[in-house]
FIKOLZA-1660 file (N, C-alpha, C; in steps of 0.1 Angstrom, whole numbers, plus 5000, padded with zeros to 4 digits):
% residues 220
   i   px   py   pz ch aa at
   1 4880 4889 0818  A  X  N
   1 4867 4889 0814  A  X CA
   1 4866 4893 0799  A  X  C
   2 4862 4891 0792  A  X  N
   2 4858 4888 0781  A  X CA
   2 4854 4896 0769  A  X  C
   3 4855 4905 0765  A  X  N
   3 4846 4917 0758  A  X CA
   3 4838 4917 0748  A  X  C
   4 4834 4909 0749  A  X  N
   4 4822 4901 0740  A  X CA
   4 4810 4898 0748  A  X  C
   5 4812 4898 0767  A  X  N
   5 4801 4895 0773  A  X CA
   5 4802 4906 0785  A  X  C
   6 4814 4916 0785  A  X  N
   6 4812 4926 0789  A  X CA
   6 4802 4942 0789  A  X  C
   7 4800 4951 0797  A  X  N
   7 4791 4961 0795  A  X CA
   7 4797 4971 0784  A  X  C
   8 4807 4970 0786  A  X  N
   8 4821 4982 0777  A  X CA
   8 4819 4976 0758  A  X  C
   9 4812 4961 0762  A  X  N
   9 4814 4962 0745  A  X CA
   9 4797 4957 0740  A  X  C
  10 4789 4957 0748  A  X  N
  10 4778 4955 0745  A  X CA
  10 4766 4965 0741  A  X  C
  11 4770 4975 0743  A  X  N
  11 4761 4983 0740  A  X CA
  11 4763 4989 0722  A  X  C
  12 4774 4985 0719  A  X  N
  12 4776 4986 0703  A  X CA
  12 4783 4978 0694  A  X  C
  13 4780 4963 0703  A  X  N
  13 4781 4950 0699  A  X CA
  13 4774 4953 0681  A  X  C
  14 4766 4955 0680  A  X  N
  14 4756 4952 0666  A  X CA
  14 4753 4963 0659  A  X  C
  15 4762 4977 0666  A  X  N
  15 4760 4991 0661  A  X CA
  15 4769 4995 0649  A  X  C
  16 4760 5007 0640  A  X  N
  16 4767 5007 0630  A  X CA
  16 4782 5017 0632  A  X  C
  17 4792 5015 0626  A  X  N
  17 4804 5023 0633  A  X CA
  17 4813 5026 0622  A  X  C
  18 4808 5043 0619  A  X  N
  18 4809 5053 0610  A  X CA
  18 4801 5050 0596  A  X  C
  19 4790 5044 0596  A  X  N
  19 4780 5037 0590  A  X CA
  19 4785 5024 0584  A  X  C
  20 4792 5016 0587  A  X  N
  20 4795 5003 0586  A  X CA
  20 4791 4993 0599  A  X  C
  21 4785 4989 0594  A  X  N
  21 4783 4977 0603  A  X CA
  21 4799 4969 0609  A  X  C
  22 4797 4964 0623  A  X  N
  22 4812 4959 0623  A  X CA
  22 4811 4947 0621  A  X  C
  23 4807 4938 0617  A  X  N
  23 4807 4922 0605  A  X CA
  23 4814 4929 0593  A  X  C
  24 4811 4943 0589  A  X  N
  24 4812 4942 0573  A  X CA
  24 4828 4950 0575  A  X  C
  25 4829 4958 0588  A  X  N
  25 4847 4961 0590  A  X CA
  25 4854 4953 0596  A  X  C
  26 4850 4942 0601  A  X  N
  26 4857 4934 0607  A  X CA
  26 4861 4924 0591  A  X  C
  27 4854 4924 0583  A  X  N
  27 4857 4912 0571  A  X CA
  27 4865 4921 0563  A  X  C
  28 4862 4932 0558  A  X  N
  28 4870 4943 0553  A  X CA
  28 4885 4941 0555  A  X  C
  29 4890 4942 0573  A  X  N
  29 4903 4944 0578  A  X CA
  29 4903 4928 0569  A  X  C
  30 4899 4920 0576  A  X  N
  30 4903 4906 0573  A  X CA
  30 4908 4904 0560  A  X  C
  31 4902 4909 0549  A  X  N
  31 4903 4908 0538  A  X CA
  31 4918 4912 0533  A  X  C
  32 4917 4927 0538  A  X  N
  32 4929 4928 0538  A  X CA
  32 4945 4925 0543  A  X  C
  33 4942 4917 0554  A  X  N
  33 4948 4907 0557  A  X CA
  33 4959 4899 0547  A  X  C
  34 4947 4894 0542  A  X  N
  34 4945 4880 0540  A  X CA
  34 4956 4886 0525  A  X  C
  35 4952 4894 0519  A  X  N
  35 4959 4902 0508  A  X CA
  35 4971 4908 0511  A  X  C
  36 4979 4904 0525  A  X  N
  36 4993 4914 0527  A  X CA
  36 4993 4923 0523  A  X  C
  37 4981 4931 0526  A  X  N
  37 4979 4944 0526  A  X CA
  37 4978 4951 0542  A  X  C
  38 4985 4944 0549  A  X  N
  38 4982 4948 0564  A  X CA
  38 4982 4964 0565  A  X  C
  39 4992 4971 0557  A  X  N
  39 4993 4985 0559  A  X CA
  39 4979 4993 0561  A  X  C
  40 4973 4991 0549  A  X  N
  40 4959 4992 0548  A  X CA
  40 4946 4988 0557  A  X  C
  41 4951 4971 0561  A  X  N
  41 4938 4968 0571  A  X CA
  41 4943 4977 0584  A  X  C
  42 4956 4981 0585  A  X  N
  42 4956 4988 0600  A  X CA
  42 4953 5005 0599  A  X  C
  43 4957 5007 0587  A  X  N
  43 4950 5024 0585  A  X CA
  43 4933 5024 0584  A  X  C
  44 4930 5016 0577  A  X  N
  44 4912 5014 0581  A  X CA
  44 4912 5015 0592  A  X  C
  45 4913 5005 0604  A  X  N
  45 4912 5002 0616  A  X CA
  45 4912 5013 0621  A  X  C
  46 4926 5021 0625  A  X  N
  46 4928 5032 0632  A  X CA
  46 4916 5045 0628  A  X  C
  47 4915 5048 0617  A  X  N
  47 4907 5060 0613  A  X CA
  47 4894 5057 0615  A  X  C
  48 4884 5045 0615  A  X  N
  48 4880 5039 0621  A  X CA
  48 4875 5039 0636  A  X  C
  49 4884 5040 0641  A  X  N
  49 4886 5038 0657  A  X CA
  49 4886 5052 0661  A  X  C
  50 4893 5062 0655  A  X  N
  50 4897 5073 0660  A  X CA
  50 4887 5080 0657  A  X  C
  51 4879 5081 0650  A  X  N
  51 4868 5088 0644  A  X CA
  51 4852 5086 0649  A  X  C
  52 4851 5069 0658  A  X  N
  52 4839 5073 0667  A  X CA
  52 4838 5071 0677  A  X  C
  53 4830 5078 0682  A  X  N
  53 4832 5087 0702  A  X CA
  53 4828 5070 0706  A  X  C
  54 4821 5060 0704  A  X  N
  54 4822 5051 0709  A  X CA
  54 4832 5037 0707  A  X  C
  55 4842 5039 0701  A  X  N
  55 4847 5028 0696  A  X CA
  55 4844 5018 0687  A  X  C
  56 4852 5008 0689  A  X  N
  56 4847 4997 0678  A  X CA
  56 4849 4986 0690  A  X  C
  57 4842 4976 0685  A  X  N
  57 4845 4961 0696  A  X CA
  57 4856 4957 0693  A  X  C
  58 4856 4944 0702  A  X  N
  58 4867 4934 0700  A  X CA
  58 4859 4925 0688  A  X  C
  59 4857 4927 0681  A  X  N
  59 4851 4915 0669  A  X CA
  59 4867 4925 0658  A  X  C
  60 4865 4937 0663  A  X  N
  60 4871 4943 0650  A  X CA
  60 4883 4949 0653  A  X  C
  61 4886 4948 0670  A  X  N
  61 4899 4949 0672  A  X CA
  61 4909 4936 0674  A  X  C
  62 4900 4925 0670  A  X  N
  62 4910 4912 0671  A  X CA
  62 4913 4908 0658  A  X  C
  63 4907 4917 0643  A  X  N
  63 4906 4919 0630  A  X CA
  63 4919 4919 0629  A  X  C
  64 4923 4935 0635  A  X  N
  64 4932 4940 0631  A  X CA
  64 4944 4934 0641  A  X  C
  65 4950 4928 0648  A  X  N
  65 4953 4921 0655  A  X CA
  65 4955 4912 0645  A  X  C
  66 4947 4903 0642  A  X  N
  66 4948 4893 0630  A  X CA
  66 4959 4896 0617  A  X  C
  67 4956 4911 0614  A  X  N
  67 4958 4913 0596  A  X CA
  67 4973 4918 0601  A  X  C
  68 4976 4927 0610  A  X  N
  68 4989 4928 0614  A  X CA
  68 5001 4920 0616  A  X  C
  69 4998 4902 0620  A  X  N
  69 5004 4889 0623  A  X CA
  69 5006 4887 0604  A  X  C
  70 5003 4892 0594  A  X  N
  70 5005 4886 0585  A  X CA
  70 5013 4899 0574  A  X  C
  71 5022 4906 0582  A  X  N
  71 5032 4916 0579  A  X CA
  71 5043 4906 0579  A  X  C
  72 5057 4915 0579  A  X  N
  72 5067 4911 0582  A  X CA
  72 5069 4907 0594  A  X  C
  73 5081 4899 0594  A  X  N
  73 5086 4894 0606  A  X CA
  73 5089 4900 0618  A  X  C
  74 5082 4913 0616  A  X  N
  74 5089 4924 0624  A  X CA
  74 5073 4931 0634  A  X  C
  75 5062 4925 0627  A  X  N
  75 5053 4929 0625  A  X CA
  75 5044 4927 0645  A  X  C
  76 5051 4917 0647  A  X  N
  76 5048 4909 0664  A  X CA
  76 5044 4923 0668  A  X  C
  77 5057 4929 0670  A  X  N
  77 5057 4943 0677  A  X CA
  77 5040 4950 0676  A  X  C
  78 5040 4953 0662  A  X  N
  78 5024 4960 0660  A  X CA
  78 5012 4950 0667  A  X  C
  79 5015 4938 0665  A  X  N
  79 5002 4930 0672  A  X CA
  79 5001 4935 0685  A  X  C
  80 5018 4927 0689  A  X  N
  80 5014 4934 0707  A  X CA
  80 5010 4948 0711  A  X  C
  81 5015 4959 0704  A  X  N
  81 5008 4972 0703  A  X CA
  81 4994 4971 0704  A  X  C
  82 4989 4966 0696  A  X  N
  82 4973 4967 0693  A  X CA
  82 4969 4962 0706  A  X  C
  83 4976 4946 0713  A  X  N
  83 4965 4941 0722  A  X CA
  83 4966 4950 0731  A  X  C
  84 4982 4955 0736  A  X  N
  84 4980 4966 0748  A  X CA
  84 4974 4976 0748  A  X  C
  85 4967 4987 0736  A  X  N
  85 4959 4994 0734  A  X CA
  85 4947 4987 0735  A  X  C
  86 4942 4979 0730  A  X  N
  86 4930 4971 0734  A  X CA
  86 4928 4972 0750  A  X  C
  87 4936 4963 0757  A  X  N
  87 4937 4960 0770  A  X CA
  87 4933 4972 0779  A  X  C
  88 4939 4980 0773  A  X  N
  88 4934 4994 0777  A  X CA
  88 4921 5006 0771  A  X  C
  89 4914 5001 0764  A  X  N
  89 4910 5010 0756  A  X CA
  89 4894 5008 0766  A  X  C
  90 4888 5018 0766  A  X  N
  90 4878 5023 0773  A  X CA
  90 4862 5018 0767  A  X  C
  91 4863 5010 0754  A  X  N
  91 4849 5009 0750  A  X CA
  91 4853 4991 0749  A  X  C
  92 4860 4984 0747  A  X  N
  92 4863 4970 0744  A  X CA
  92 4871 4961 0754  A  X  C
  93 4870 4949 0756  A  X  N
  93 4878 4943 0763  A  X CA
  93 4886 4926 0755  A  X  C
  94 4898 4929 0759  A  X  N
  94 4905 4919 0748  A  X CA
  94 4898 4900 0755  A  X  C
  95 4895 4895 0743  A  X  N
  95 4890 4879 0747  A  X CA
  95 4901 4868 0745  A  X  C
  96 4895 4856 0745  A  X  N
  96 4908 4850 0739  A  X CA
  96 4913 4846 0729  A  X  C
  97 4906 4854 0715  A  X  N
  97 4908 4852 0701  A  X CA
  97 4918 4861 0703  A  X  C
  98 4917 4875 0709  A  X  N
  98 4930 4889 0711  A  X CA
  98 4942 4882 0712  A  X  C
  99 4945 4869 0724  A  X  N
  99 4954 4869 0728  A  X CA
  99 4962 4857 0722  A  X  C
 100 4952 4846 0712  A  X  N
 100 4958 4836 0701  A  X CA
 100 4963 4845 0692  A  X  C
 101 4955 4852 0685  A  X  N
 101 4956 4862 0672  A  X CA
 101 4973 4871 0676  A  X  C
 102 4979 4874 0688  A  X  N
 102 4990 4883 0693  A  X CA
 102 5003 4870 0693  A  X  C
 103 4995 4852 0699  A  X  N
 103 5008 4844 0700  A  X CA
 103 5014 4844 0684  A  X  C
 104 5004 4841 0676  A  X  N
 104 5004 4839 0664  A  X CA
 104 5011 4848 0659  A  X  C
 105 5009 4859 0657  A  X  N
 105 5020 4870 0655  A  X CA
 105 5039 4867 0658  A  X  C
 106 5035 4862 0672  A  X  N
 106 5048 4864 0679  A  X CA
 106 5052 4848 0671  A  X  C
 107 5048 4836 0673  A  X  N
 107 5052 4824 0665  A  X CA
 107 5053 4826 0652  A  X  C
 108 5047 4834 0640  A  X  N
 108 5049 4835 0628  A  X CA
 108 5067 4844 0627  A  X  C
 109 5069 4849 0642  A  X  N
 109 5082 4861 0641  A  X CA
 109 5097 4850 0647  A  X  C
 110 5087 4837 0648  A  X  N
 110 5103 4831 0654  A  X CA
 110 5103 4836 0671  A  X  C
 111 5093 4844 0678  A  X  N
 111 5095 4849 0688  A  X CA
 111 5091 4838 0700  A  X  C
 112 5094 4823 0707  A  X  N
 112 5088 4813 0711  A  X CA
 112 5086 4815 0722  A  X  C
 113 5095 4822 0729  A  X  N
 113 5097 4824 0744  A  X CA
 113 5088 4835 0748  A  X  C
 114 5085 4845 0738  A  X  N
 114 5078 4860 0741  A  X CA
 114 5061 4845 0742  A  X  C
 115 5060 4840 0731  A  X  N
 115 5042 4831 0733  A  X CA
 115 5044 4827 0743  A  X  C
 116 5052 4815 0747  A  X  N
 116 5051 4809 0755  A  X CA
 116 5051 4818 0772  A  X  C
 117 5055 4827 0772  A  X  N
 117 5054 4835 0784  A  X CA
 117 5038 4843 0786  A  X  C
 118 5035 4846 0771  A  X  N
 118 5018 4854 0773  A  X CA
 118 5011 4843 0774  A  X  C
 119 5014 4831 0769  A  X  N
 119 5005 4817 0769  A  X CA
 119 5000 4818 0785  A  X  C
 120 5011 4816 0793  A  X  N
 120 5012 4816 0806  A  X CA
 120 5007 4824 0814  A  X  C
 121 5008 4837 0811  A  X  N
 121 5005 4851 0815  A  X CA
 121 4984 4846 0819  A  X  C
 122 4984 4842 0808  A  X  N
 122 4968 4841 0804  A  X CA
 122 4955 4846 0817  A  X  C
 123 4960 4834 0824  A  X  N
 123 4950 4831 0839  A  X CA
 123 4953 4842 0843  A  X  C
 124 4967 4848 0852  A  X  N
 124 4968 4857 0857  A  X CA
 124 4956 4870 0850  A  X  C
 125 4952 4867 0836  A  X  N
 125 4949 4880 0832  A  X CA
 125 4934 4878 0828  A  X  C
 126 4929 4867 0835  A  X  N
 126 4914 4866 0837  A  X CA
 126 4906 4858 0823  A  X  C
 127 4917 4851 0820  A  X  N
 127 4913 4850 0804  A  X CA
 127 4916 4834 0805  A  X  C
 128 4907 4823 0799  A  X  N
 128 4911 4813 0804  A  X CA
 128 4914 4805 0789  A  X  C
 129 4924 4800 0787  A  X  N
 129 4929 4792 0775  A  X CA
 129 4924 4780 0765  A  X  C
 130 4924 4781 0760  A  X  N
 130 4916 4770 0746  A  X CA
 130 4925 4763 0743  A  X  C
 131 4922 4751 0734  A  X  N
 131 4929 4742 0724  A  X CA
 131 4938 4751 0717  A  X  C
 132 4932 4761 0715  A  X  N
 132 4943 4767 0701  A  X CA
 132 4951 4774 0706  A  X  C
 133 4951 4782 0718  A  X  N
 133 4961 4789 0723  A  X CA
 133 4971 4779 0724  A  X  C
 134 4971 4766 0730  A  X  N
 134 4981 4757 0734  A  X CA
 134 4990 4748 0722  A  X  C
 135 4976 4752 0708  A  X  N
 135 4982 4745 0700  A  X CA
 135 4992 4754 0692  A  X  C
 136 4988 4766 0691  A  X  N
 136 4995 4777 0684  A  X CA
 136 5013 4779 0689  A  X  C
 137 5013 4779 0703  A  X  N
 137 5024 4778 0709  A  X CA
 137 5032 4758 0703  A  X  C
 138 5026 4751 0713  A  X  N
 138 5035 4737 0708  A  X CA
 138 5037 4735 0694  A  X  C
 139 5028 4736 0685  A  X  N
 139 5034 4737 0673  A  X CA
 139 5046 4744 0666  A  X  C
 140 5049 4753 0675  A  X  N
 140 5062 4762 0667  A  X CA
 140 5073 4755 0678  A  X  C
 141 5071 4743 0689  A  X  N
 141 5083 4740 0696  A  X CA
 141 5085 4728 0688  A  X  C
 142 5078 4722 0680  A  X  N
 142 5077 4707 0675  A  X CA
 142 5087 4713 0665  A  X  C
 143 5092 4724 0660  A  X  N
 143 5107 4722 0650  A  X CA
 143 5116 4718 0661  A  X  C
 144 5118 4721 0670  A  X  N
 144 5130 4722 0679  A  X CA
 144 5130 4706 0685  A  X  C
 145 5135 4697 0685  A  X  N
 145 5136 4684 0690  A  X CA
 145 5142 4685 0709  A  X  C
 146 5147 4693 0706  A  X  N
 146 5150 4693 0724  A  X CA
 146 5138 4703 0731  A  X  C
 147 5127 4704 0727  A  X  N
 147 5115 4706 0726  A  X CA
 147 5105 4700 0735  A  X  C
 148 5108 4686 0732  A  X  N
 148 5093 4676 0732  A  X CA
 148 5092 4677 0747  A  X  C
 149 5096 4679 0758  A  X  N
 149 5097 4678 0770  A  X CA
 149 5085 4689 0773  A  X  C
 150 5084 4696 0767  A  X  N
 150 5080 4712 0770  A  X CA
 150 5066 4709 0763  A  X  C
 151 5066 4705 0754  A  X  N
 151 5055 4706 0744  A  X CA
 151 5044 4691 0751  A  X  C
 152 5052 4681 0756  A  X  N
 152 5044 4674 0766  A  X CA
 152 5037 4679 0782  A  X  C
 153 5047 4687 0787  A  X  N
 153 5044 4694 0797  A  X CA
 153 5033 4706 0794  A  X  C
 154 5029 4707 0782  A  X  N
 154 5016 4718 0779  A  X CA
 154 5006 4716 0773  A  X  C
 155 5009 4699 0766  A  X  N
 155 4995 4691 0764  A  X CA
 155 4989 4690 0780  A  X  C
 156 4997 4685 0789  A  X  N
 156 4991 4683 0804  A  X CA
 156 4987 4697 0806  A  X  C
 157 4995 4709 0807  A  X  N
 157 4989 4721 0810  A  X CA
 157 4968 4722 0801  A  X  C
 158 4972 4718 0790  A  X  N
 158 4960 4721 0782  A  X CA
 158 4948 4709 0790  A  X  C
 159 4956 4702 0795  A  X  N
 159 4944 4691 0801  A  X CA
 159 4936 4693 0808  A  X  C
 160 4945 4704 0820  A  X  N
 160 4939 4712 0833  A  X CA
 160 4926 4722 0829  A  X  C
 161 4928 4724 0812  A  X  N
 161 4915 4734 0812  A  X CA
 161 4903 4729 0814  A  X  C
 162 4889 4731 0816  A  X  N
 162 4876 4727 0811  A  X CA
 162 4876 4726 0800  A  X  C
 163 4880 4730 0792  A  X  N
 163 4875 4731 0774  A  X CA
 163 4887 4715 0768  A  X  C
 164 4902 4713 0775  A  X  N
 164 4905 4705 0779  A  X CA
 164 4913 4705 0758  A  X  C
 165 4926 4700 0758  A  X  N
 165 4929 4696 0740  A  X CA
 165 4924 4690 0734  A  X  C
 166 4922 4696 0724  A  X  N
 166 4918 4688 0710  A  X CA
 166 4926 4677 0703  A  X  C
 167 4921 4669 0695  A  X  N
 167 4931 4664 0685  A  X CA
 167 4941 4671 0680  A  X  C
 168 4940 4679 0673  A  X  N
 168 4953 4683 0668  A  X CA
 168 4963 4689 0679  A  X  C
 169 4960 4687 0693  A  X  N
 169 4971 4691 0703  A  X CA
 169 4976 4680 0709  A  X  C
 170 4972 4668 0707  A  X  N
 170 4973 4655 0706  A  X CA
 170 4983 4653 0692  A  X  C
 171 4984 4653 0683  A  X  N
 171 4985 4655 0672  A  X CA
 171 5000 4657 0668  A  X  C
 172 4998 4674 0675  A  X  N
 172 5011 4676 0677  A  X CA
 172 5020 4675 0683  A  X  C
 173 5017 4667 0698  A  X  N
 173 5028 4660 0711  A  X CA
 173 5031 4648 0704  A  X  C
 174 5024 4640 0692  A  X  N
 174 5027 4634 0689  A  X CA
 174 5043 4631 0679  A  X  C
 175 5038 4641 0670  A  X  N
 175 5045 4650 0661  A  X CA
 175 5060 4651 0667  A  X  C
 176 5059 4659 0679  A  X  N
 176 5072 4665 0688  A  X CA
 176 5077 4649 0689  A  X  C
 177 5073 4640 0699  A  X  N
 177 5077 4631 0702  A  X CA
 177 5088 4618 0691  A  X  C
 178 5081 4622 0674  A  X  N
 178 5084 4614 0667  A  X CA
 178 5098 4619 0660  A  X  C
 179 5098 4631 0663  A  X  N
 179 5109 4644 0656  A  X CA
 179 5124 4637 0667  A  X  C
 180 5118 4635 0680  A  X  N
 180 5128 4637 0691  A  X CA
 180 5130 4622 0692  A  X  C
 181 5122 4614 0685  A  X  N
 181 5129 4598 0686  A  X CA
 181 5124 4591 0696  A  X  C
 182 5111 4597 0704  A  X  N
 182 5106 4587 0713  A  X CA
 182 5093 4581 0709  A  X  C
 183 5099 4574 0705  A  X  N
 183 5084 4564 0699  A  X CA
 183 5075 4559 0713  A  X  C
 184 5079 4558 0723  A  X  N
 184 5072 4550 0734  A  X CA
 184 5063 4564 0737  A  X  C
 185 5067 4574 0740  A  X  N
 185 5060 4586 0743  A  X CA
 185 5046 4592 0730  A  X  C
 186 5051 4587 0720  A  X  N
 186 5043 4587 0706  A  X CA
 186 5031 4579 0708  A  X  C
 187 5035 4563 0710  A  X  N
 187 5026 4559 0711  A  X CA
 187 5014 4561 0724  A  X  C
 188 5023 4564 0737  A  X  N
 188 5012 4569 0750  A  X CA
 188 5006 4577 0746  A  X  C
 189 5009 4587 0737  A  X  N
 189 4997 4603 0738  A  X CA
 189 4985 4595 0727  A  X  C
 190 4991 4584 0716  A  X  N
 190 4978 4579 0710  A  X CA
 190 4969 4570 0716  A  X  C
 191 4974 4564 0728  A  X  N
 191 4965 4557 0738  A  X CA
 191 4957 4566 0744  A  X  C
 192 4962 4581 0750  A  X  N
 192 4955 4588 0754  A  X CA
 192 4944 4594 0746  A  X  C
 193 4943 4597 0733  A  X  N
 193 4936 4601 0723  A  X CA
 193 4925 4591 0726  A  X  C
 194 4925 4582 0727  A  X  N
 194 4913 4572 0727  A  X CA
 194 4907 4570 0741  A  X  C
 195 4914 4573 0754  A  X  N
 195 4909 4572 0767  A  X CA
 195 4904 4590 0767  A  X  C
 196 4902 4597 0759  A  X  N
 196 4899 4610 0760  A  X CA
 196 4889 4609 0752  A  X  C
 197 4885 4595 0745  A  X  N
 197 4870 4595 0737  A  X CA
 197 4869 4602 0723  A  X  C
 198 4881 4607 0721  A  X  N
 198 4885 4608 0705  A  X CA
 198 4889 4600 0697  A  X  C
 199 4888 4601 0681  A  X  N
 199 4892 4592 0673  A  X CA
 199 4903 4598 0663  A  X  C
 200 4918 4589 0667  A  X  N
 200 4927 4592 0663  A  X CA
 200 4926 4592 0647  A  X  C
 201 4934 4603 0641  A  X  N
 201 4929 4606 0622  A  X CA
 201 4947 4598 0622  A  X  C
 202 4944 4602 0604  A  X  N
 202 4956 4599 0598  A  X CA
 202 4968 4608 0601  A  X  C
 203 4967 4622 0602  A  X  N
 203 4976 4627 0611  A  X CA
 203 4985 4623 0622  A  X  C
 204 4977 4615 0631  A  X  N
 204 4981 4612 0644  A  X CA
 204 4991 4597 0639  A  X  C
 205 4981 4590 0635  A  X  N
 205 4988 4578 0633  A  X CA
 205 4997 4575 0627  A  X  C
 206 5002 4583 0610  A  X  N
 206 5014 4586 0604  A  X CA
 206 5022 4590 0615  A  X  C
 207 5027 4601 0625  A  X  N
 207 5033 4607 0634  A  X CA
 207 5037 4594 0641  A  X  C
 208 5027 4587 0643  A  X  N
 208 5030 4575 0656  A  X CA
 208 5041 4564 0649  A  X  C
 209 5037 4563 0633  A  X  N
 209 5043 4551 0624  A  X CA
 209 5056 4554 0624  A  X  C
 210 5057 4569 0620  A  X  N
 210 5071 4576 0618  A  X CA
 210 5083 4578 0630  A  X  C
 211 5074 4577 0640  A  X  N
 211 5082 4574 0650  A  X CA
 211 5088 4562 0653  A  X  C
 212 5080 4554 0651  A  X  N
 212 5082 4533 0656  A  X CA
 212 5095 4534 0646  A  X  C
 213 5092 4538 0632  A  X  N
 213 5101 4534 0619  A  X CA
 213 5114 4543 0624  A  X  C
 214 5115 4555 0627  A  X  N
 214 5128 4558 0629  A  X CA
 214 5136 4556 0645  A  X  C
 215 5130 4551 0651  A  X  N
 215 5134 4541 0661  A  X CA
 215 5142 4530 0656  A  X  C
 216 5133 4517 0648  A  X  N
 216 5138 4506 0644  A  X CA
 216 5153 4514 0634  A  X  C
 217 5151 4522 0628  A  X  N
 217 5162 4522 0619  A  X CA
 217 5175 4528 0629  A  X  C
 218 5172 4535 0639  A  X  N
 218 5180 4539 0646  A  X CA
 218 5190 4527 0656  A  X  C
 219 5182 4515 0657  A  X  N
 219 5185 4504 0664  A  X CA
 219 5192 4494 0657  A  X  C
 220 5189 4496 0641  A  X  N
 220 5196 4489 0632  A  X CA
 220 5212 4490 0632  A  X  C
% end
């Protein structure tokens, strides 16, 4: 469930917290983020946190979540720290921005197998998956060419959702497929882009060209 539409984070959804509004600490962490200053967005956070009897939401614990993925490579660890404090913490409950914002960590660390296993974990944990969770993961298997197998088998996973992939998850099976030399599989995922009622971009279609072209030269 969700902590954005739960009771644990609704009652100080819009509250000021240690007289900041949480838009203006959630942009704050971000900021610092964004500045590789993570040290900082996570010492705000914490003193922050620690300092009022109600907490802070998930708007501003998926902040810091966020600003922690853009440390070092070592940094995964602190993400997953945070979400399992989250997961547990008595005023908030982790959504599914918590648990993209944690793969992301783990795929920026080279860590593929640790995403791809929370990817999965997801349902079991009441939390139902988006475009971007699926794309966050396939995109870090589309370097690996012995890959594309996997990364087709999670565009179908992504299909089973209601919310269902986007283009760029299309995009990217595409991508995998042209890396790995199967142009015939390149071109099915762009026939399915169009029986899915989207309109394939330049992205997709470069991917599909690049595939056909190193085919033919491979045949030459």
């Amino acid at each position: 469930m969700s902590g954005l539409s739960s009771g644990k984070d609704s009652k100080q959804h819009n509250a000021a917290v240690g007289g900041v509004l949480p838009w203006e600490l959630v942009n704050k962490i971000k900021n610092l983020g964004m500045q590789q200053r993570w040290q900082e967005a996570l010492s705000l956070f914490w003193a922050t946190r620690n300092s009022v009897s109600g907490g802070v939401n998930t708007f501003v614990w998926n902040s810091a979540i966020g600003a922690s993925a853009r440390g070092s490579a070592q940094n995964w660890r602190i993400a997953l720290d945070l979400l399992h404090s989250l997961e547990q913490d008595a005023f908030a409950n982790p959504d599914i921005v918590s648990y993209n914002a944690a793969m992301a960590a783990l795929v920026s660390a080279g860590q593929f197998t640790k995403a791809l296993k929370l990817l999965r974990q997801l349902p079991e944990r009441g939390i139902e998956r988006d475009a971007a969770s699926f794309n966050t993961v396939m995109s870090s298997l589309t370097k690996d060419v012995e890959q594309c197998d996997l990364v087709l088998q999670l565009l179908d996973e992504a299909s089973e959702n209601s919310s269902g992939p986007d283009l760029t998850s299309f995009n990217i099976a595409i991508t995998a497929c042209a890396r790995a030399g199967r142009w015939v599989q390149a071109l099915r995922v762009l026939e399915v882009i169009r029986e899915e009622s989207l309109q394939p971009d330049v992205v997709g279609f470069s991917a599909a060209i690049s595939a056909c072209k190193g085919a033919s030269e491979a045949s030459q």
